[in-house]
Backbone as CSV, one residue per row, in Angstrom:
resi,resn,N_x,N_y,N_z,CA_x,CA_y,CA_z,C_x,C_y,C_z
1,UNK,-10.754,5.243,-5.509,-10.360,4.940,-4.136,-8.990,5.556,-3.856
2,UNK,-8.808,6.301,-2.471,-7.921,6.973,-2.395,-6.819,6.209,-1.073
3,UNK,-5.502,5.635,-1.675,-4.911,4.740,-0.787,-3.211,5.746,-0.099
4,UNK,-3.930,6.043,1.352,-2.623,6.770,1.684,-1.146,6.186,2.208
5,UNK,-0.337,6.653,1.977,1.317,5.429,1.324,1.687,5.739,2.862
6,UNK,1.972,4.192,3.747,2.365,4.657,4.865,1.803,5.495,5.949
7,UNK,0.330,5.251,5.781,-0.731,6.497,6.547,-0.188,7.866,6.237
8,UNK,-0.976,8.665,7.469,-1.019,10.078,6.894,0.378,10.951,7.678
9,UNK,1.291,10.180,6.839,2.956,10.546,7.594,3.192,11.747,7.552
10,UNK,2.208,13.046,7.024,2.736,14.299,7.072,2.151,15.010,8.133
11,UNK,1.394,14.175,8.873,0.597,14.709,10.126,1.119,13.835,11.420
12,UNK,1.655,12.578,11.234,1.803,11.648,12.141,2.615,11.016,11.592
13,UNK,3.716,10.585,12.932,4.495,9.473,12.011,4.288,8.395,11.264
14,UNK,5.214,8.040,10.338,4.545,6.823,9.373,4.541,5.461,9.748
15,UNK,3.450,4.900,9.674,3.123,3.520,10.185,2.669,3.101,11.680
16,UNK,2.156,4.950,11.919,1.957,4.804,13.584,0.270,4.617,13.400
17,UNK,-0.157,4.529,14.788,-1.319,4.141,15.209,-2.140,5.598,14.682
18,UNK,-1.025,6.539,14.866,-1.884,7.963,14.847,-2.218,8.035,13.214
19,UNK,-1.579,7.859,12.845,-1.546,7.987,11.069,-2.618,7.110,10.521
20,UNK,-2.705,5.643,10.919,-4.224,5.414,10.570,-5.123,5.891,11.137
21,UNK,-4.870,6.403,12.129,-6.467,6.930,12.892,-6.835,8.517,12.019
22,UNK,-5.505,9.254,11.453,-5.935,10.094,10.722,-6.575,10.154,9.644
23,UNK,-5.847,8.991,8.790,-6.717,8.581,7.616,-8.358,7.925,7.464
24,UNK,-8.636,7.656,8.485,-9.683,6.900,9.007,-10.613,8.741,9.130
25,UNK,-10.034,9.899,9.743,-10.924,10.742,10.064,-10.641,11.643,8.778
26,UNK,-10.104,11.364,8.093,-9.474,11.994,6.893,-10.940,11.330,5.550
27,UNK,-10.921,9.957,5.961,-11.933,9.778,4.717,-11.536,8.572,3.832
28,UNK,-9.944,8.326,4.041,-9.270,7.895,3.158,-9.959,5.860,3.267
29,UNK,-10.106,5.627,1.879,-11.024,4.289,1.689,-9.499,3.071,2.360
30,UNK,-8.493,3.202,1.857,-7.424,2.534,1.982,-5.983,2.701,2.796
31,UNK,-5.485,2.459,3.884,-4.401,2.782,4.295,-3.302,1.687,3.871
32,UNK,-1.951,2.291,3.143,-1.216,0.984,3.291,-0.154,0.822,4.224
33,UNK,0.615,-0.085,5.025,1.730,-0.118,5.534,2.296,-1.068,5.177
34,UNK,3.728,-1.052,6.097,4.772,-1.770,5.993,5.037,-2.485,6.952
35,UNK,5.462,-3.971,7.064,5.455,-5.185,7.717,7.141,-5.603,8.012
36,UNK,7.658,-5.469,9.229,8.409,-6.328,9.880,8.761,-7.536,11.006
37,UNK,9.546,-8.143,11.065,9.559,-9.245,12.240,10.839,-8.378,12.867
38,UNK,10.303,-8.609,14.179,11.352,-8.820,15.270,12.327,-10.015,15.564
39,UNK,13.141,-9.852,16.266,14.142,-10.826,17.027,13.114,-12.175,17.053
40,UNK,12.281,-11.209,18.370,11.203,-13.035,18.913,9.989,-13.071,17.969
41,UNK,10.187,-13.092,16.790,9.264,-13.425,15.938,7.542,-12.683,15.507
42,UNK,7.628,-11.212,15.992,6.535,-10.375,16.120,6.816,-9.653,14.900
43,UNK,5.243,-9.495,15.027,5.074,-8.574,13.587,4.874,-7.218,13.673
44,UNK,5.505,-6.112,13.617,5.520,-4.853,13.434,5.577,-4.020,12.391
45,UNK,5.017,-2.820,12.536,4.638,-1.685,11.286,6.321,-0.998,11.696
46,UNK,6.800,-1.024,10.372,8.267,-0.535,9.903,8.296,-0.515,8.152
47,UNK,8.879,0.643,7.933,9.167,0.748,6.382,10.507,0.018,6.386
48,UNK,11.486,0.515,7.043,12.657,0.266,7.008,13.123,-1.085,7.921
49,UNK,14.163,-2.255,7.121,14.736,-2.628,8.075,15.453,-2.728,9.053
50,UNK,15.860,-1.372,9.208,16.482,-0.543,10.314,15.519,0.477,11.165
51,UNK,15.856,0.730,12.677,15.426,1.494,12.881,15.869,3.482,12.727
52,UNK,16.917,3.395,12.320,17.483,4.511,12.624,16.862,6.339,11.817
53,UNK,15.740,5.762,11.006,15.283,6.734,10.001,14.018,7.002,10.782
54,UNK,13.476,6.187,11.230,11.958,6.742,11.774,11.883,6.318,13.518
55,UNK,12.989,6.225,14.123,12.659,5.896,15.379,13.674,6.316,16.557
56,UNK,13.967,6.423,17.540,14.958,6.901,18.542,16.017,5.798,18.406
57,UNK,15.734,4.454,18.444,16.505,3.819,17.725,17.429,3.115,16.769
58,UNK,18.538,2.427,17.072,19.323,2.073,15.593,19.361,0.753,15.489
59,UNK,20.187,0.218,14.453,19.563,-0.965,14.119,19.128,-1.707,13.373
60,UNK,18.952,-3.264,13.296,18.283,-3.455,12.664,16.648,-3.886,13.573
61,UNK,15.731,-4.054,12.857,14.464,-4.592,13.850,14.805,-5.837,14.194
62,UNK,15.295,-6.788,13.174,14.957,-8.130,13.627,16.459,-8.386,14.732
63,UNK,16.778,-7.401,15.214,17.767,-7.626,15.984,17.174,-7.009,17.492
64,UNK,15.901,-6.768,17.725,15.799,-6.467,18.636,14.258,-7.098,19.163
65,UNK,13.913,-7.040,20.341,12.727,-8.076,20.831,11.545,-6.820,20.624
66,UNK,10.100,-7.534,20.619,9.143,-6.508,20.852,8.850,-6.083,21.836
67,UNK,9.490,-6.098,23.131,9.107,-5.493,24.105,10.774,-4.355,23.874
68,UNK,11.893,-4.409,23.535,12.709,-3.543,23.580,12.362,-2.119,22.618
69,UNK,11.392,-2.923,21.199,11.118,-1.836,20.425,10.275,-1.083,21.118
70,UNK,9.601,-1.519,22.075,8.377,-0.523,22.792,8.958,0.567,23.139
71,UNK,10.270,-0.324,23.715,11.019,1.666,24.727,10.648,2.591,23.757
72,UNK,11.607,2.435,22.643,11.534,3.157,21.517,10.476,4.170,21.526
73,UNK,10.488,5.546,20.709,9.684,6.814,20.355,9.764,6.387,18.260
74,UNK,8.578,6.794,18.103,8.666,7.238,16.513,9.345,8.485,16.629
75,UNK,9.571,9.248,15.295,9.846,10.180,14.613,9.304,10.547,13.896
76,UNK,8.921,11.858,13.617,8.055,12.167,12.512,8.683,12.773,11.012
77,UNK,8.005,12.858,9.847,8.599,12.949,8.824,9.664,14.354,8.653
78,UNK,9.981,15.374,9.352,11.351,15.575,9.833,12.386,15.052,10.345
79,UNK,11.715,14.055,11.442,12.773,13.504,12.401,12.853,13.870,13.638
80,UNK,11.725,14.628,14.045,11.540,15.082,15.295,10.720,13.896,16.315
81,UNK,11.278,13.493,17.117,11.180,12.499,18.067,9.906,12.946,18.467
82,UNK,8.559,11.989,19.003,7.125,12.004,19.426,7.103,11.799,20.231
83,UNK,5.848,11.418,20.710,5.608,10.410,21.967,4.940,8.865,21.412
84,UNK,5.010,8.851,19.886,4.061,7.821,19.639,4.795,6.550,19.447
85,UNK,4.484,5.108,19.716,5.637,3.905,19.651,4.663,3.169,18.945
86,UNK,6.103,2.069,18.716,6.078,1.504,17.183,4.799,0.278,17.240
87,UNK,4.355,0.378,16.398,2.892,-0.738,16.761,3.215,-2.055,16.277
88,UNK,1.760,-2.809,17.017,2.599,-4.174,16.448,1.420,-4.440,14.930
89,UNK,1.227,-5.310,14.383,0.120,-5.424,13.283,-1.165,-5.490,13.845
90,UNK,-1.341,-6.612,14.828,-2.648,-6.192,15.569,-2.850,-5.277,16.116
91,UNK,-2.411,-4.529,17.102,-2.664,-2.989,17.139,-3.272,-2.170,15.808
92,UNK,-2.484,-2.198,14.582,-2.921,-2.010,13.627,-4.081,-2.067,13.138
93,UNK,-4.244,-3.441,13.473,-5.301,-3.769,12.361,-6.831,-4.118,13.103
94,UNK,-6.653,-3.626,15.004,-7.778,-3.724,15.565,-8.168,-1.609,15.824
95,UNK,-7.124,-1.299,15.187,-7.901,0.302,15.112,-8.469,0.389,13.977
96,UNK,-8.023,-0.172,12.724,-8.616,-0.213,11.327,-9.671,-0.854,11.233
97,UNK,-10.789,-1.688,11.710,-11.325,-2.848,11.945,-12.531,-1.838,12.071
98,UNK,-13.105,-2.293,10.963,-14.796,-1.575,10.914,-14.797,-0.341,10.526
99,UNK,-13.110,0.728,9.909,-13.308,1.775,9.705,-12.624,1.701,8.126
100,UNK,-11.346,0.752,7.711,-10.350,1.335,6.617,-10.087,-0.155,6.306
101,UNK,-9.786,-0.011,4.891,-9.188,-1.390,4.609,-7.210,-0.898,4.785
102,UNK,-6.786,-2.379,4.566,-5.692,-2.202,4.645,-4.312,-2.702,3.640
103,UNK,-3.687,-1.991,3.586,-3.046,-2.838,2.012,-1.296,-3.095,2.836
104,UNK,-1.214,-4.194,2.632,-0.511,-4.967,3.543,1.333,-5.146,2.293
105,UNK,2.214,-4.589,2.767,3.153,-4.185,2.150,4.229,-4.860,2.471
106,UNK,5.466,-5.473,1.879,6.266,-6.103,2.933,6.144,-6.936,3.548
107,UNK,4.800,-7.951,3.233,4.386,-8.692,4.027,4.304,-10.120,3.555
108,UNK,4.450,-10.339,2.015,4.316,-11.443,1.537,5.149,-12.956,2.043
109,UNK,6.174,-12.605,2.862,7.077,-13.566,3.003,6.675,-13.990,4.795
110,UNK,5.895,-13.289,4.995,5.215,-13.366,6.828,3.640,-13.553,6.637
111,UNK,3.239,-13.641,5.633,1.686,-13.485,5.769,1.083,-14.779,6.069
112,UNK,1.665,-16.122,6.380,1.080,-17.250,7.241,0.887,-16.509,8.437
113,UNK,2.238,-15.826,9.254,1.825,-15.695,10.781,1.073,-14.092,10.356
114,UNK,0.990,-13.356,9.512,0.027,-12.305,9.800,-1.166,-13.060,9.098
115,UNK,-1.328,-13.589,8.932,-3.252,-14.018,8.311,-3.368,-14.838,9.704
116,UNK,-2.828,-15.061,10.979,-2.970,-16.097,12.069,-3.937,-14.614,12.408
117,UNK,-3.064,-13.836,12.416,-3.519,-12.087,13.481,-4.642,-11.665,12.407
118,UNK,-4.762,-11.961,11.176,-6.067,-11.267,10.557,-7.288,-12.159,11.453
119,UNK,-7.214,-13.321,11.733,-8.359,-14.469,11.938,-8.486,-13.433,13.239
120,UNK,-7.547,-13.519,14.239,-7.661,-13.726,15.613,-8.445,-12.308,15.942
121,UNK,-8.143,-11.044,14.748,-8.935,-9.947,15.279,-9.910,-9.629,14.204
122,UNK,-10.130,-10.598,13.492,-11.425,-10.845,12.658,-11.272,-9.955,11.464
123,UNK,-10.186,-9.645,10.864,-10.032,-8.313,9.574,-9.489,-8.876,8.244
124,UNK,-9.774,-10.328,8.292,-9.279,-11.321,6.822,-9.751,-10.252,5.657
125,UNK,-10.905,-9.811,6.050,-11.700,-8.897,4.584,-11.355,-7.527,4.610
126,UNK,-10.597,-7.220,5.121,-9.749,-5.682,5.536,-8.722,-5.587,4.719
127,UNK,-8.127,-6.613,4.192,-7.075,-6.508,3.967,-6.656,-6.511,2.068
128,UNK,-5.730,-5.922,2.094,-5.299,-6.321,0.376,-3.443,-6.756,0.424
129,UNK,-3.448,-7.808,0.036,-2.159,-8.476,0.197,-1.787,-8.045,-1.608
130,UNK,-0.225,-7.352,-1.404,1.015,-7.217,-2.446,2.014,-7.976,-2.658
131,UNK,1.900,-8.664,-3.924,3.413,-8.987,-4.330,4.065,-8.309,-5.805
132,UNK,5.734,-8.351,-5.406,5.871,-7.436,-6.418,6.962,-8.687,-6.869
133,UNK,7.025,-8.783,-8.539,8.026,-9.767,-9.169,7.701,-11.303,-8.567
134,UNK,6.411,-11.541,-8.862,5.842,-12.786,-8.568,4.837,-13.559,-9.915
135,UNK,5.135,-14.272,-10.128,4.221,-15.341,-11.134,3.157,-15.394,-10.521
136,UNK,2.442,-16.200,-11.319,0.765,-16.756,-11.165,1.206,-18.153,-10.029
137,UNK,2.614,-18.549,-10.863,2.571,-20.308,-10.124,3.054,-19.928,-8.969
138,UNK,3.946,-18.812,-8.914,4.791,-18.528,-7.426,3.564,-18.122,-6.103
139,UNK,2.627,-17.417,-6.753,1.362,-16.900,-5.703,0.923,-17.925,-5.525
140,UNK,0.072,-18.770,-6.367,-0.519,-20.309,-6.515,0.477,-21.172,-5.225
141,UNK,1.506,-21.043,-5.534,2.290,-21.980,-4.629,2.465,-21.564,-2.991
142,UNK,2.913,-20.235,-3.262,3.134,-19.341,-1.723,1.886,-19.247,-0.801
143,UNK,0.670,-18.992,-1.895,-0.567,-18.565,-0.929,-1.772,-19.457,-0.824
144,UNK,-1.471,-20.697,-1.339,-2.316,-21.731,-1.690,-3.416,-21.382,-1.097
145,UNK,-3.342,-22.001,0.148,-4.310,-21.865,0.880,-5.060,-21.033,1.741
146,UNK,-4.591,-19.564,1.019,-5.357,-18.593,1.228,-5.741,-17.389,0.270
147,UNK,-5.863,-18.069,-0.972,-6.221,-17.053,-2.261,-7.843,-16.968,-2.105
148,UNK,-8.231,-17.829,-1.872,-9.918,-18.301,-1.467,-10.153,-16.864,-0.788
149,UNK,-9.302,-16.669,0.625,-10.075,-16.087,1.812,-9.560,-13.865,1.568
150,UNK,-8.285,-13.916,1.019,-7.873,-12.750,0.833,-8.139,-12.117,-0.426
151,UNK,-7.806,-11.103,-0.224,-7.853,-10.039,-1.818,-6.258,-9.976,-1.858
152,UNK,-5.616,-10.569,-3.632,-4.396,-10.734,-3.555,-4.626,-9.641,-4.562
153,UNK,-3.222,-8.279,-4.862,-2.916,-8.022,-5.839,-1.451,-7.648,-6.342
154,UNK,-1.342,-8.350,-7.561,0.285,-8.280,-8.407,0.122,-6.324,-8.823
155,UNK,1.385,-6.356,-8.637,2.425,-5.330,-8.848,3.089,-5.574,-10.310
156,UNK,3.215,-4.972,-11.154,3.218,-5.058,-12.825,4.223,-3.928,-13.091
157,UNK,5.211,-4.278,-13.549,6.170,-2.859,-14.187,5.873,-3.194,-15.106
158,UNK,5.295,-1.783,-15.850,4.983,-1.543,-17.303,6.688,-1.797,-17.911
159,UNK,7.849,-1.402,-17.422,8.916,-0.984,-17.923,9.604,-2.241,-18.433
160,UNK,8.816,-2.901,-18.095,10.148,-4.631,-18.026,9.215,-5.175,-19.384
161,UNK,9.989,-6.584,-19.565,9.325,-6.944,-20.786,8.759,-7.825,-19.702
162,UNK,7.767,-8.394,-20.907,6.796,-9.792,-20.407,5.397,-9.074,-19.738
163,UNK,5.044,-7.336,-19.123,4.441,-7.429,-18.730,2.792,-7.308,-19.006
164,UNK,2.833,-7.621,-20.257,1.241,-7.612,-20.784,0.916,-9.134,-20.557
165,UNK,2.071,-10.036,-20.812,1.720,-11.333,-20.240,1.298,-11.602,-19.130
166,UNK,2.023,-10.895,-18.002,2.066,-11.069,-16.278,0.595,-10.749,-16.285
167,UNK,0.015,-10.013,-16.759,-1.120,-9.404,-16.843,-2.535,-10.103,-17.207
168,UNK,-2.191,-10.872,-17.988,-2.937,-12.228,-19.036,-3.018,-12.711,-18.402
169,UNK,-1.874,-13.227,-17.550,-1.838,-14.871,-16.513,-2.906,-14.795,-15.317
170,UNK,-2.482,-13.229,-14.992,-3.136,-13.289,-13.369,-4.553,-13.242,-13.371
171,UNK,-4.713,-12.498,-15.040,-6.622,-12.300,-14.826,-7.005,-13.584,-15.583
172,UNK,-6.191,-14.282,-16.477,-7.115,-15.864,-16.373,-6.961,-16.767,-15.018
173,UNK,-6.183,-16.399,-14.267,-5.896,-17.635,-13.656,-6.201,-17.495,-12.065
174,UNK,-6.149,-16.043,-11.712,-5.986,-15.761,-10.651,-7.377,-14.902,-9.862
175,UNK,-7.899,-13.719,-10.995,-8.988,-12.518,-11.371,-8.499,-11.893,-9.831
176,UNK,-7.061,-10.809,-10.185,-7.029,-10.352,-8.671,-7.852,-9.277,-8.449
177,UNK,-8.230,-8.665,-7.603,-8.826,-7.477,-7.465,-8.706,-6.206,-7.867
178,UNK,-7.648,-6.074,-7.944,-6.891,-4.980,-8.626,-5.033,-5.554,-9.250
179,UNK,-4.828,-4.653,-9.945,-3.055,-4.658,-10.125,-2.880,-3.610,-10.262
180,UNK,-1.489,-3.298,-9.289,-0.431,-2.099,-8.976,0.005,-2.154,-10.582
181,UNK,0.320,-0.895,-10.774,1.176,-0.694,-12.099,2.291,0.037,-11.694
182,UNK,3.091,-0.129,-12.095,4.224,1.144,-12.207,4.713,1.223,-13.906
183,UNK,5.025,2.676,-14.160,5.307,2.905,-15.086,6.046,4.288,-14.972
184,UNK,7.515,4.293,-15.858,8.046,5.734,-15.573,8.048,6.483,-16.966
185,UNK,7.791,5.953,-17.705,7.163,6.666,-19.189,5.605,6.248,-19.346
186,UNK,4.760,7.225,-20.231,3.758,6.928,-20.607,3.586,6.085,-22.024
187,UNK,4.561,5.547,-22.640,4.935,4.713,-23.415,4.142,3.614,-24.135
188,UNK,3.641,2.889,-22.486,3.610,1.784,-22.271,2.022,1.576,-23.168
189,UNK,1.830,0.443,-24.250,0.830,0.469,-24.772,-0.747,-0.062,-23.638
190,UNK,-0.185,-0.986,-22.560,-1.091,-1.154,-21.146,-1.693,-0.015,-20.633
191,UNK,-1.183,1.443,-20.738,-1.777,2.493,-20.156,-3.311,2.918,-20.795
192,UNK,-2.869,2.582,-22.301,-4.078,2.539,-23.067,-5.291,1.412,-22.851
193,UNK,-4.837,0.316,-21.840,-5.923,-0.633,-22.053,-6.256,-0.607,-20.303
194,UNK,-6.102,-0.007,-19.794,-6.897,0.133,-18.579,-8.137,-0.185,-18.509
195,UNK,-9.116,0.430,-19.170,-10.130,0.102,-19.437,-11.033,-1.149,-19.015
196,UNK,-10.086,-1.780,-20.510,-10.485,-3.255,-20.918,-9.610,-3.842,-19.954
197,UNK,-8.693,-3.868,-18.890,-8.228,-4.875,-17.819,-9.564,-4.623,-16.883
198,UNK,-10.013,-3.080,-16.457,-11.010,-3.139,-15.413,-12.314,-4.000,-16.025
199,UNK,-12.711,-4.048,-17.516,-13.583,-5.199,-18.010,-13.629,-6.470,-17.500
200,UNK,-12.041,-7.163,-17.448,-12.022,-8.287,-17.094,-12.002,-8.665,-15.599
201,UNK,-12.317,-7.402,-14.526,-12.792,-7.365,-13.288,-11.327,-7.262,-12.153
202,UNK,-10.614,-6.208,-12.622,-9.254,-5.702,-11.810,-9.253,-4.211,-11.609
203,UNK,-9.538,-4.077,-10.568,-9.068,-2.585,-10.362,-7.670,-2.119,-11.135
204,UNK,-7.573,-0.711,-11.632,-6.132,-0.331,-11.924,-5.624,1.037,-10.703
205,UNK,-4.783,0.452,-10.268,-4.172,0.718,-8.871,-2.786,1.510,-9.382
206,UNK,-2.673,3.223,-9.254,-1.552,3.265,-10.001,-0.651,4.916,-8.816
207,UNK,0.458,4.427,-8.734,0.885,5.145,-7.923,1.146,6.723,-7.980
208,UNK,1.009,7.631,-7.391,1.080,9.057,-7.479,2.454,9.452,-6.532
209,UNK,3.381,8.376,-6.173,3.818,9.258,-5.096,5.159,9.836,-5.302
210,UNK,5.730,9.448,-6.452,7.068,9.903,-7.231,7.346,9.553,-8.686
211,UNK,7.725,10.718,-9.367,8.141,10.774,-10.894,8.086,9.163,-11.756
212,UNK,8.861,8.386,-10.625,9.288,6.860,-11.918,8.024,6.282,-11.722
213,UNK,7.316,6.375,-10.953,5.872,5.122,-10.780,4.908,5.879,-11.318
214,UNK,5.215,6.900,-12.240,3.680,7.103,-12.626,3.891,8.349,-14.263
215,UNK,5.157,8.195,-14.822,5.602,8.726,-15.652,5.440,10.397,-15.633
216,UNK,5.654,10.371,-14.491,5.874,11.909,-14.247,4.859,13.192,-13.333
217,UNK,3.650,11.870,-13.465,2.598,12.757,-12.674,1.792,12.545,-11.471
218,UNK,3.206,13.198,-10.535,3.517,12.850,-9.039,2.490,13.998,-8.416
219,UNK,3.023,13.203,-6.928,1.765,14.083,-5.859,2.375,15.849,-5.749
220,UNK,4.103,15.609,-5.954,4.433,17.246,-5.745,4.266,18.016,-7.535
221,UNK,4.396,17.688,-8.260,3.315,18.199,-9.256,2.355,18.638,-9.604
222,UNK,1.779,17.682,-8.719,0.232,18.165,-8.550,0.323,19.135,-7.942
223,UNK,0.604,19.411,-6.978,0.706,20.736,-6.179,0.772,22.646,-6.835
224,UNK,1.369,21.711,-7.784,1.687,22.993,-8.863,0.535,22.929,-9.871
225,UNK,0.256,21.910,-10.258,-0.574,22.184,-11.739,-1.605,20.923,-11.170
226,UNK,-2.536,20.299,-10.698,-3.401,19.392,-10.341,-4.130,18.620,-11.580
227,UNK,-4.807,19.623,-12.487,-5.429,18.849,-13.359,-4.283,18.417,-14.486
228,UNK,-3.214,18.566,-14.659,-2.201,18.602,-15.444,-1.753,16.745,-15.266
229,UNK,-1.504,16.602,-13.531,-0.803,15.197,-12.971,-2.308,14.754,-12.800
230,UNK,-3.339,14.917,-11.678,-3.839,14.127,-11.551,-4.866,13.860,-12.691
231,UNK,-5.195,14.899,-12.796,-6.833,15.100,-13.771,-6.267,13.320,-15.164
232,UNK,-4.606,14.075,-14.939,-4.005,12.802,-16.202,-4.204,11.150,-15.895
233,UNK,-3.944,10.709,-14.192,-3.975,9.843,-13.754,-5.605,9.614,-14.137
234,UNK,-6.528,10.060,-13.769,-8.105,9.791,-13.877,-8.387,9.511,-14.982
235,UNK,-7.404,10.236,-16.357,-8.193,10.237,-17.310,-7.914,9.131,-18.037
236,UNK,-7.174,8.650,-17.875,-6.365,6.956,-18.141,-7.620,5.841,-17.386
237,UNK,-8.293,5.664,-16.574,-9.135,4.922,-16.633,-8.594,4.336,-14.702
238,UNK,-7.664,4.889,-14.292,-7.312,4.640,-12.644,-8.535,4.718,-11.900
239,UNK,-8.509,4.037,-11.039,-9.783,4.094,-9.872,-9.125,3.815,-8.339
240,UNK,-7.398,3.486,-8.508,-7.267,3.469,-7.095,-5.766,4.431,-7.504
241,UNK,-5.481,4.824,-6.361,-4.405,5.591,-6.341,-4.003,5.435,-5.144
242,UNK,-2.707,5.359,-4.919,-1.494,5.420,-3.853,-1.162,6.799,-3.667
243,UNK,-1.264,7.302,-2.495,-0.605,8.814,-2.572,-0.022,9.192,-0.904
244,UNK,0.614,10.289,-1.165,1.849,10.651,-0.103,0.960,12.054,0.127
245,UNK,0.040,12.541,-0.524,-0.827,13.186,-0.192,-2.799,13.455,-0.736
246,UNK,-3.234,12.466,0.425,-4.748,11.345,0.506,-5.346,13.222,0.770
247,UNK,-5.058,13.953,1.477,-6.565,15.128,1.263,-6.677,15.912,-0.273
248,UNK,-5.108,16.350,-0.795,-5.341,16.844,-2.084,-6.241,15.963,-3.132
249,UNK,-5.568,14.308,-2.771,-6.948,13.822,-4.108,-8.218,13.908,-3.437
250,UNK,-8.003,13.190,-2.537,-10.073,13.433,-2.128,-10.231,14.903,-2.223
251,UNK,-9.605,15.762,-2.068,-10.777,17.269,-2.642,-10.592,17.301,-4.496
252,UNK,-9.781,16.730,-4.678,-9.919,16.881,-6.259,-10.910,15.820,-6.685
253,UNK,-10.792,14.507,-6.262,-12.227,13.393,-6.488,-13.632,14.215,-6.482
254,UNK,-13.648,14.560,-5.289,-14.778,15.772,-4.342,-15.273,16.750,-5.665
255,UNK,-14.710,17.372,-6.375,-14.543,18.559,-7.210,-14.736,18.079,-8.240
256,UNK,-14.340,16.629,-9.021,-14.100,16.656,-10.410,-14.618,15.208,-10.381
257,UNK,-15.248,14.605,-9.484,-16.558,13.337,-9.933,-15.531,12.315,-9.433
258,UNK,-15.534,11.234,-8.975,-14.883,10.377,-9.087,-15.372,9.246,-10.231
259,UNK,-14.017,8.732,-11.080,-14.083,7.479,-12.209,-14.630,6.503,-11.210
260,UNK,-15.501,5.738,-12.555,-16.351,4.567,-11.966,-15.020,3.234,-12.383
């Protein structure tokens, strides 16, 4: 499964309406974004808690209302001002709705009032909720009453200690759908057991989009040598991937079989 980081920000700005609609005609199984609140309590697609990197505006977001962010123009990944404005999550997530799932970023500390907006535009099963540096008891506690209805998945640094445990806990206790890995060496004896985690019924979800999250075999690598970075990511036992560029893997998936 091919998950594009921030939609397809090299065609459209990132986290705009246009960028999922590209990925959606692009092919791509997964789009992820990024989740902010406003002033009056709205939920908007923003990487940053400022506006000043991707928008005509400066700032912070939660310092401004959702009807002021409307004035606002995106920017695209130069910085060249659009015509496209900043969306809110439902906007989001009623263009995604019957076409893309969605992997929900930034969002763990708002996801009571965004699971209100999953109900209200019917996309509870659209979605894949992230936490990163979270326990079994901290999810258990935070998401009680909605582990039942969502697809939750932990975020795992190979690099830290404890994390073959973090790993243990969540698939006895939790069986998430997948877990994010990061890893900036190939070191890590977990890289070897991919496998046997997807046995115990977890996707392995592993990022392509820079050097430290994936021990070196990034999306601009690939560019240069493909079977070298990615062919490496596949051959480790990955089945989802994060990437900053969703057409190079789907023609390499396309070309070289996709892992079951």
């Amino acid at each position: 499964m091919v998950i594009s980081h921030r939609g397809d920000w090299r065609n459209a700005p990132e986290n705009s309406l246009q960028a999922i609609r590209n990925c959606i005609a692009m092919g791509v199984d997964i789009v992820e974004i990024d989740i902010q609140k406003t002033k009056d309590g709205q939920l908007v697609l923003m990487h940053d808690k400022t506006l000043d990197r991707t928008t005509t505006g400066k700032g912070n977001v939660s310092a401004w209302t959702l009807d002021s962010l409307k004035t606002l123009f995106l920017r695209d990944g130069i910085g060249h001002t659009t015509a496209h404005k900043i969306p809110t999550l439902e906007e989001a997530m009623r263009a995604a709705k019957d076409y893309i799932m969605v992997n929900l970023d930034k969002c763990y500390d708002y996801f009571p009032q965004a699971y209100s907006i999953l109900e209200k535009t019917q996309t509870v099963d659209h979605v894949i909720l992230k936490g990163s540096n979270k326990t079994v008891e901290a999810v258990k506690k935070d998401l009680a009453i909605y582990l039942n209805q969502i697809y939750f998945m932990p975020i795992v640094n190979l690099d830290k200690p404890g994390a073959e445990q973090m790993i243990r806990d969540f698939q006895q206790h939790l069986k998430p759908v997948a877990i994010e890995f990061v890893f900036s060496s190939d070191t890590s004896r977990v890289i070897s057991k991919f496998n046997e985690i997807k046995q115990k019924g977890s996707r392995i979800w592993v990022n392509s989009l820079w050097s430290e999250l994936c021990a070196g075999h990034d999306d601009e690598r690939a560019v240069v040598d493909i079977d070298k970075n990615y062919g490496w990511i596949l051959m480790k036992g990955t089945n989802m991937v994060q990437t900053d560029r969703p057409l190079l893997w789907i023609e390499y998936l396309f070309n070289h079989h996709t892992v079951k």
